[in-house]
ROFITI-208671 format. One record per atom (N, C-alpha, C): atom name; residue in three letters; residue number from 1; x, y, z. Coordinates in nm, 2 decimals, padded with zeros to 4 digits. Example, Ala and Ser with C-alpha at 12.3 -4.5 7.8 and 13.67 -1.06 7.14 Angstrom:
BEGIN
+------+------+-----+--------+--------+--------+
: atom : rest :  nr :      x :      y :      z :
+------+------+-----+--------+--------+--------+
:    N :  ALA :   1 :  01.32 : -00.57 :  00.78 :
:   CA :  ALA :   1 :  01.23 : -00.45 :  00.78 :
:    C :  ALA :   1 :  01.32 : -00.33 :  00.78 :
:    N :  SER :   2 :  01.28 : -00.22 :  00.71 :
:   CA :  SER :   2 :  01.37 : -00.11 :  00.71 :
:    C :  SER :   2 :  01.29 :  00.00 :  00.79 :
+------+------+-----+--------+--------+--------+
//
This chain:
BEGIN
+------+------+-----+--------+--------+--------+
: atom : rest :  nr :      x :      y :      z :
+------+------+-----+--------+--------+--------+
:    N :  UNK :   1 :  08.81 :  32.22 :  16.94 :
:   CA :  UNK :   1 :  08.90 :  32.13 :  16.87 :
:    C :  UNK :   1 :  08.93 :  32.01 :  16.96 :
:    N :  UNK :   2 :  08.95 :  32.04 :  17.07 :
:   CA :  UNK :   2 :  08.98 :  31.93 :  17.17 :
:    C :  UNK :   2 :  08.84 :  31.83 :  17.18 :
:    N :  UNK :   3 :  08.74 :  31.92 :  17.22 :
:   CA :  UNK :   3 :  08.66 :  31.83 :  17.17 :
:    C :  UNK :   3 :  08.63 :  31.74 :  17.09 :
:    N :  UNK :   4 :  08.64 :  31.79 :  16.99 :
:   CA :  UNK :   4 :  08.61 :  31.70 :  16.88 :
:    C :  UNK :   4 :  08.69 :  31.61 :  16.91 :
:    N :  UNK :   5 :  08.79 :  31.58 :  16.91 :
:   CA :  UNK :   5 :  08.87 :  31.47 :  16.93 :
:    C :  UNK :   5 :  08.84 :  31.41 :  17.03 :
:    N :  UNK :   6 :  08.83 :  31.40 :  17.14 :
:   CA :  UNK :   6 :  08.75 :  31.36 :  17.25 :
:    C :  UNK :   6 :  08.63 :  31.29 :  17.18 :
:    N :  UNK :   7 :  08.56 :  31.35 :  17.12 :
:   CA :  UNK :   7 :  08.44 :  31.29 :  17.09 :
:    C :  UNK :   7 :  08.48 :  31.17 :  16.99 :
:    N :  UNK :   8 :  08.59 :  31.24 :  16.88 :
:   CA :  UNK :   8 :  08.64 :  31.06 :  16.82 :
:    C :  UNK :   8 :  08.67 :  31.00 :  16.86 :
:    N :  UNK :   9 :  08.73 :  31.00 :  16.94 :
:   CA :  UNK :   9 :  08.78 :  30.88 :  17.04 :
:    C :  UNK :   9 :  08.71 :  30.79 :  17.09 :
:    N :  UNK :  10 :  08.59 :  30.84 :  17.14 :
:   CA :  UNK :  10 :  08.49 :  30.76 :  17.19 :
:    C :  UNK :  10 :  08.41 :  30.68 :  17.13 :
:    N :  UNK :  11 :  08.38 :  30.78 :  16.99 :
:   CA :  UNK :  11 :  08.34 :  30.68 :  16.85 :
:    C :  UNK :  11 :  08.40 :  30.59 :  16.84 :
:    N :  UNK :  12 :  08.57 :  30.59 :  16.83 :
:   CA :  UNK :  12 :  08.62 :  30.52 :  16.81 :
:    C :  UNK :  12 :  08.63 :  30.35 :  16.92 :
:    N :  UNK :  13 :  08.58 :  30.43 :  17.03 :
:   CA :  UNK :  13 :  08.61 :  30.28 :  17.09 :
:    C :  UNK :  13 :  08.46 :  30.21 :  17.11 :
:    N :  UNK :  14 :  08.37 :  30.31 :  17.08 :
:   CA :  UNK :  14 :  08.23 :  30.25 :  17.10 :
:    C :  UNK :  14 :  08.22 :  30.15 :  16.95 :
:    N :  UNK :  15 :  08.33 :  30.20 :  16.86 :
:   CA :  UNK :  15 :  08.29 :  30.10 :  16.71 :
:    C :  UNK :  15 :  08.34 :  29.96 :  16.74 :
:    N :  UNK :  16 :  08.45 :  30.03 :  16.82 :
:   CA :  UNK :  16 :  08.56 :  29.85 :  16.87 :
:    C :  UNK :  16 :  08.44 :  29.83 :  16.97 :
:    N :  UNK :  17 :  08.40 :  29.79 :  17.04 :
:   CA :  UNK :  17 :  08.32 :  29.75 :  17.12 :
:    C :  UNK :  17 :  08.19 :  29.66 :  17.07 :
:    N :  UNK :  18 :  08.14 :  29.75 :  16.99 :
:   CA :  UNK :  18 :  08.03 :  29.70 :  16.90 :
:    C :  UNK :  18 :  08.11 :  29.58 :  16.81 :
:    N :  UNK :  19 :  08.18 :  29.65 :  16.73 :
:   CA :  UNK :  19 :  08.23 :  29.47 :  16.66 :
:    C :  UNK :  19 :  08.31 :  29.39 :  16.69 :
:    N :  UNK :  20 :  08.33 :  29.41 :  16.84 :
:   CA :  UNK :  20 :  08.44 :  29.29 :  16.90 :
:    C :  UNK :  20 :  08.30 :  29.21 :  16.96 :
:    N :  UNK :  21 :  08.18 :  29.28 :  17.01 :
:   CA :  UNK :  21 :  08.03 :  29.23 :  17.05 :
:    C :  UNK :  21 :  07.99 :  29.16 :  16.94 :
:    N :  UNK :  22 :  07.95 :  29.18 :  16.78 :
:   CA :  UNK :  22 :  07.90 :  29.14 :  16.71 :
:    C :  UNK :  22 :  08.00 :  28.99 :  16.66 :
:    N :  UNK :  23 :  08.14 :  29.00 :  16.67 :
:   CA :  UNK :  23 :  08.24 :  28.89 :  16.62 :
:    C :  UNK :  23 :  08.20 :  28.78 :  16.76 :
:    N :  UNK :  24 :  08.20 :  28.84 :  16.86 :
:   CA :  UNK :  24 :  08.13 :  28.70 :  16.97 :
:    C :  UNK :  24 :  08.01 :  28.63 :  16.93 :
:    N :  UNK :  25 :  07.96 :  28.73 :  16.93 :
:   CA :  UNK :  25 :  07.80 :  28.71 :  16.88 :
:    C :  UNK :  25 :  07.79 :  28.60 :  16.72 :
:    N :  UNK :  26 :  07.91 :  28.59 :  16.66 :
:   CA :  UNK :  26 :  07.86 :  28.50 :  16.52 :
:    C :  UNK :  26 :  07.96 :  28.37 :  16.59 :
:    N :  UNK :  27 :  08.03 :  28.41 :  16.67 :
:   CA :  UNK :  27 :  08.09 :  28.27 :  16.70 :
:    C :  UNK :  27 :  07.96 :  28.22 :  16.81 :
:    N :  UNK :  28 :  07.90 :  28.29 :  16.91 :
:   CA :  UNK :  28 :  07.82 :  28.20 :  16.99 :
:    C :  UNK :  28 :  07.75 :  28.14 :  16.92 :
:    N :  UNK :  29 :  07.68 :  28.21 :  16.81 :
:   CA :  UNK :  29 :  07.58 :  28.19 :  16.73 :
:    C :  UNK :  29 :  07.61 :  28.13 :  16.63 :
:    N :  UNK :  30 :  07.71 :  28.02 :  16.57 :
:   CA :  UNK :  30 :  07.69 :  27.98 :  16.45 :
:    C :  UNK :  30 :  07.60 :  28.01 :  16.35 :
+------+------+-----+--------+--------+--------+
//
């Protein structure tokens, strides 16, 4: 059980990461 949650967590910040990457990425990129 701890795990698992551990493991969301990480989902969770690998998703923020990815679309705080992808929202730079449409402003570099017009």
């Amino acid at each position: 059980m701890e795990k698992r949650h551990i493991d969301q967590q990480i989902m969770q910040i690998g998703y923020n990461s990815v679309m705080q990457t992808v929202r730079v990425s449409c402003h570099a990129y017009p």
